[in-house]
C-alpha positions in Angstrom: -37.9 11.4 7.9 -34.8 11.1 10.1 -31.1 10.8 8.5 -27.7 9.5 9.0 -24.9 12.2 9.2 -21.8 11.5 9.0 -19.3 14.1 9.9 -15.3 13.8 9.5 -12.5 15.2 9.6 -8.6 14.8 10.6 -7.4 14.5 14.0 -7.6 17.6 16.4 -10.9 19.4 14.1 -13.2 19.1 16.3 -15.4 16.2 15.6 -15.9 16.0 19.4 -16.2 19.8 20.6 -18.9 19.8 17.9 -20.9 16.6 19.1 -20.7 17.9 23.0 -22.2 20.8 21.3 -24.7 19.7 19.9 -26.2 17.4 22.1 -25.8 19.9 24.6 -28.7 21.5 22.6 -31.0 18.9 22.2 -30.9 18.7 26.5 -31.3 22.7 26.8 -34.5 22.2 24.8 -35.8 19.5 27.5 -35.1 16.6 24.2 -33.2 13.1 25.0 -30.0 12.4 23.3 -28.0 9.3 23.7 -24.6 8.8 23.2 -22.1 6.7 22.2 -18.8 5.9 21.9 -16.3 3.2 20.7 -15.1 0.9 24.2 -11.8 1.7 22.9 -12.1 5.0 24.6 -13.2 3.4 28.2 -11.5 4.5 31.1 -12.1 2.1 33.7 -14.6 0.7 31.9 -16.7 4.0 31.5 -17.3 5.8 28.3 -16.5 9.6 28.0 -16.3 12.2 24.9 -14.0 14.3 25.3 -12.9 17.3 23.7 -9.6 18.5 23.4 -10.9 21.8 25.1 -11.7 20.6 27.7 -15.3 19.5 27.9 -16.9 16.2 28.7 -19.8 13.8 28.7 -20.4 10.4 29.9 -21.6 8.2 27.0 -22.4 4.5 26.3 -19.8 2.6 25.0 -20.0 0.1 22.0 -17.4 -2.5 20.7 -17.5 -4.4 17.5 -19.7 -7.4 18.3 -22.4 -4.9 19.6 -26.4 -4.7 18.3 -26.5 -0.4 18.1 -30.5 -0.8 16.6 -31.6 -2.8 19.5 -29.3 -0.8 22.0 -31.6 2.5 20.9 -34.9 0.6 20.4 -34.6 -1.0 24.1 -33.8 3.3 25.4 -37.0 4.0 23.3 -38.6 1.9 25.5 -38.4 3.9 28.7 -39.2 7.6 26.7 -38.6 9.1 23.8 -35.2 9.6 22.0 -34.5 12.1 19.8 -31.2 12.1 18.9 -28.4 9.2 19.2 -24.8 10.7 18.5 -22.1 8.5 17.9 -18.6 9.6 18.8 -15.7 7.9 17.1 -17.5 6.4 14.3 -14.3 5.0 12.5 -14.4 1.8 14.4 -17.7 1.1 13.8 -18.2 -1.9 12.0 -20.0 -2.2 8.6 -22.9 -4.0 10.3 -23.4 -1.6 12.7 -23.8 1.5 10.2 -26.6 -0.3 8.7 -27.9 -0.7 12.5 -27.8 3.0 12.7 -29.4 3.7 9.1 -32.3 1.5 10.5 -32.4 3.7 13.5 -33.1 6.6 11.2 -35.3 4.7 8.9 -37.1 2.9 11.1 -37.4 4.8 14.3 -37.2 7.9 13.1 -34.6 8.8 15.3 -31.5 10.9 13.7 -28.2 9.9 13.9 -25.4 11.8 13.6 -21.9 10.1 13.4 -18.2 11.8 14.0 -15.2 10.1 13.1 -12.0 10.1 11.2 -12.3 9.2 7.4 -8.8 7.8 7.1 -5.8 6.0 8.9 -2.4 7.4 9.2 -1.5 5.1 5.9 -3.8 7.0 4.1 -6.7 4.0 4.1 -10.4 4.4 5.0 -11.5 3.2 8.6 -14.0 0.5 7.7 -17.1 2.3 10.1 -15.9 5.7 8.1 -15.9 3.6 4.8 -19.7 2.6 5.0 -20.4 5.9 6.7 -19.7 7.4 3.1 -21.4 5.1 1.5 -24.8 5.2 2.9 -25.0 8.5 4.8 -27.8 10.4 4.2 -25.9 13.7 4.7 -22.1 14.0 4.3 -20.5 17.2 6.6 -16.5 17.7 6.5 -15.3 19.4 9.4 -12.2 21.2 8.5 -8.2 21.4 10.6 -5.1 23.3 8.2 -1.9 21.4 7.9 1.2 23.3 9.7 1.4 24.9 6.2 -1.8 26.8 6.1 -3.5 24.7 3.9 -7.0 22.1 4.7 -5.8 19.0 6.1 -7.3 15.6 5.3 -4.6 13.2 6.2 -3.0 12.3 9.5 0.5 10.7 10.4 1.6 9.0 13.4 4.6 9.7 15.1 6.8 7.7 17.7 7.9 8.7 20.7 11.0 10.1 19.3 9.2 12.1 16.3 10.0 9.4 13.6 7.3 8.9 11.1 5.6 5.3 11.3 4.5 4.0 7.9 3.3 0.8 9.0 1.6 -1.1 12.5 -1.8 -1.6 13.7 -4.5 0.9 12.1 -5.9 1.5 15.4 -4.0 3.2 17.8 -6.0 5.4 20.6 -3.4 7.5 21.9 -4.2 11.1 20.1 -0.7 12.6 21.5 0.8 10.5 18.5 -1.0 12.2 15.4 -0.2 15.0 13.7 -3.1 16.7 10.6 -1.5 17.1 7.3 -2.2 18.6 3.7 -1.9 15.4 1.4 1.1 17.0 -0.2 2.7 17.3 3.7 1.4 14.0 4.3 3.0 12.6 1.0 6.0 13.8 1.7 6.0 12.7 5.4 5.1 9.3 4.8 8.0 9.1 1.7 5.5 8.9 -1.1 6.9 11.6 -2.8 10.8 13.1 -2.5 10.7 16.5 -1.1 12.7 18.5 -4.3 10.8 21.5 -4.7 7.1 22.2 -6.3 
């Protein structure tokens, strides 16, 4: 039977590198992957994953009001499928998780998802939210915190380096997020006062 992965991380971990990779795979044994990512990510209108590395790959793009069961099911119609990754899988909607799950479970068609799990304010994305939820298999893909340590929490900076605690969740321009420790996140954000241990 096929599963829903859902792998996540902080910003700048790798989510992408990994999915290029991976489909990259599928292809070099003659296989079919699709790929997808959120239409926030269009340039021009065309989709693209890419990693911070410096690789690339077309993919389909997706936005909120979007059917992602039906968008596989009508590709299974001209040949087989046998992978569907999903780049960016924060902004999926509830709705469309359960669109992939039925991929999984109804067209036997694995689905592995990449996204962030949480905002810069520290609050689940709603597509990551249901992602942990109902994903079959749960992968975190590890960054360290300037410190050393595992980060698992991003901030966003402005222009000028100040630390924004507050605006719009989504915000698609990377340069602006830095992965922290939840201790450096804490203290960042002005959660906690920075007075020793």
């Amino acid at each position: 039977m096929a599963k829903l992965y859902f792998s996540y991380a902080a910003m700048n971990a790798g989510k992408s590198t990994l999915l290029l990779q991976a489909a990259y795979n599928y292809r070099e044994r003659g296989m079919r992957p699709l790929l997808y990512t959120s239409a926030l990510y269009a340039e021009n209108g065309v989709g693209l994953i890419t990693s911070r590395i410096g690789i690339s790959e077309p993919a389909a793009l997706y936005s909120s009001g979007d059917d992602l069961y039906q968008a596989v099911r009508e590709q299974t119609e001209s040949g087989k499928v046998d992978c569907v990754f999903v780049d960016e899988a924060q902004f999926l909607t509830a709705e469309q998780v359960w669109q992939l799950a039925r991929v999984a479970d109804r067209l036997n068609i694995p689905v592995m998802c990449f996204g962030l799990r949480t905002d810069f304010q520290g609050n689940l994305f709603p597509g990551s939210s249901e992602l942990l939820a109902i994903a079959d298999t749960l992968r975190e893909i590890r960054t360290i915190c300037e410190c050393g340590a595992k980060a698992t929490m991003v901030v966003r900076q402005s222009a000028e380096g100040r630390v924004l605690t507050d605006g719009d969740q989504v915000s698609i321009e990377k340069s602006v997020y830095i992965s922290l420790c939840r201790r450096h996140w804490e203290e960042a954000v002005g959660r906690w006062p920075v007075k020793g241990p």
